[in-house]
C-alpha positions, 0 to 999 in steps of 0.5 A: 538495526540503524535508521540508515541499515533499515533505509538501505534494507527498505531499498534491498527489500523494494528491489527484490520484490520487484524480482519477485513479481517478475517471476511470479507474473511470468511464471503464471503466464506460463502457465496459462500458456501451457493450459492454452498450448501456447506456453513460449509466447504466454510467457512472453507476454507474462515477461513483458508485462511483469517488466513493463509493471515493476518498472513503471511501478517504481517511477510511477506508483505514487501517480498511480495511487493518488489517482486511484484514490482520487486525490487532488493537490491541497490548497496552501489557504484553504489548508492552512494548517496542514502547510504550515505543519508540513513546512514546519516538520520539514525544517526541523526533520531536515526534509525536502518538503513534499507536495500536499495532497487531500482526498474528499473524504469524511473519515479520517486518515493520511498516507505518504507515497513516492520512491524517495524524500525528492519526490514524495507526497503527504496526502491526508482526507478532508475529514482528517484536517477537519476533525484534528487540532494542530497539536493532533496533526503534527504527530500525524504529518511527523508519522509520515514524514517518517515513512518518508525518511525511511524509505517506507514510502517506496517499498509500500507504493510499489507493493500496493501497485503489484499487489493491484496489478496481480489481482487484477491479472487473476481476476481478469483470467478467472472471468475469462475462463468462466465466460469467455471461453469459446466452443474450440476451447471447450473442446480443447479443454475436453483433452486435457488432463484434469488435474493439470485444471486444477493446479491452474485453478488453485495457482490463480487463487494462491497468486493473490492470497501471496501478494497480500501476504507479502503486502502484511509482512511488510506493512505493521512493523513500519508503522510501529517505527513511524510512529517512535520516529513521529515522537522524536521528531516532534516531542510530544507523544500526546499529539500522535496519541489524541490523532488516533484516538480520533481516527479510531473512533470514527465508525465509518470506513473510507469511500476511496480506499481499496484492498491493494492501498489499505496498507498506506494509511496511517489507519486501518481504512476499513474499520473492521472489528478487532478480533485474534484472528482478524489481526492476523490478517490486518495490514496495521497492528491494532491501535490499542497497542500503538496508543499503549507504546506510545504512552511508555515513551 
């Protein structure tokens, strides 16, 4: 597959995961209703909802991140570097330059977010500019400016807003069944069928194990291709591969990073230990292999 077949599947696949949301969320409020017997005006609400999400996370998700993160915009004297190698990369990758971003952090990482190259951010953690050389932060501006290029930034802001805004949904119901229900409630639920409960129950903890399924499958073959697409916009595998040496042997996770913005980050923030099984369910393939494919080229 091209750059522009994967860039125009990139914008297919962000559409119809927005669908996907659509219809989960509004099915799931239908079935809330049911369980409250009041299924037409819960889906409703599920419908409205969903739209108002999906929508919002399409024009608005890059705000969205960078203010759960707690991101502020960098300072063009006191990161010099990271202006001059962003400006530098832009020029030669033919890119609009994008705002800066810097998250007050000590371990050390970046991401790209925005719905397309007009209106993208590269955000990158103090700890990061402090502890890399310029060499080292070129290959990790030219990763995400990658991302950028190829549409990643769009497909992975909005999946890591659903991916918040259904887990959120399904922990607020879950609070609600257990704490919130009142005594007509509990009569109420006295009549219905019990396994009709215990569909609704498995349905609230299937919902999030589903987004971050969809949040997986999306998230590690990027990375291998933003990563190719770094080396041959700067030339100089050594540079991505000294960034990442330094990322991953930094033994702390990130302060700021949260489950749902995990698979924006040019790293694993959480720093869990490698294992098998565990790299099943990791939104970044191992650094191991990435340094290793980077070496090969």
């Amino acid at each position: 597959m091209s750059v522009y077949q994967e860039i125009t599947a990139n914008k297919r696949r962000t559409f119809f995961i927005i669908f996907i949301f659509i219809f989960l969320v509004s099915g799931f409020f239908y079935l809330i209703g049911q369980y409250f017997q009041s299924p037409g005006s819960y889906f409703l609400i599920g419908l409205f909802f969903s739209l108002f999400s999906g929508i919002g996370s399409y024009f608005y998700s890059d705000k969205i991140v960078l203010f759960t993160l707690g991101a502020k915009p960098a300072d063009k004297k006191k990161h010099f570097d990271f202006y001059t190698v962003t400006e530098n990369l832009c020029l030669a990758s033919g890119l609009p330059m994008p705002k800066l971003y810097v998250i007050e952090d000590p371990a050390p990482n970046a991401f790209a977010t925005g719905r397309d190259p007009r209106h993208s951010v590269v955000c990158a953690t103090t700890g990061l500019l402090r502890i890399l050389d310029r060499s080292d932060l070129e290959g990790v501006v030219a990763h995400e400016l990658s991302h950028i290029k190829n549409y990643d930034v769009l497909l992975a802001t909005v999946v890591s807003v659903l991916v918040g805004t259904i887990s959120l949904v399904a922990d607020w119901i879950m609070r609600s069944l257990w704490w919130g229900g009142s005594e007509r409630n509990n009569s109420d639920r006295s009549n219905r069928h019990p396994i009709f409960l215990a569909f609704f129950i498995v349905a609230l903890i299937i919902m999030p194990v589903v987004a971050t399924l969809i949040q997986l499958a999306l998230s590690r073959r990027r990375e291998f291709l933003a990563d190719a697409s770094s080396v041959l916009l700067t030339r100089n595998p050594n540079g991505l591969i000294s960034a990442l040496e330094k990322i991953s042997s930094y033994p702390y996770p990130m302060r700021h990073a949260t489950a749902s913005t995990a698979h924006l980050f040019i790293a694993n923030p959480f720093k869990k230990k490698s294992s098998l099984f565990l790299n099943l369910f990791n939104t970044h393939p191992p650094v191991e292999e990435r340094i290793k494919v980077l070496k090969q080229m």
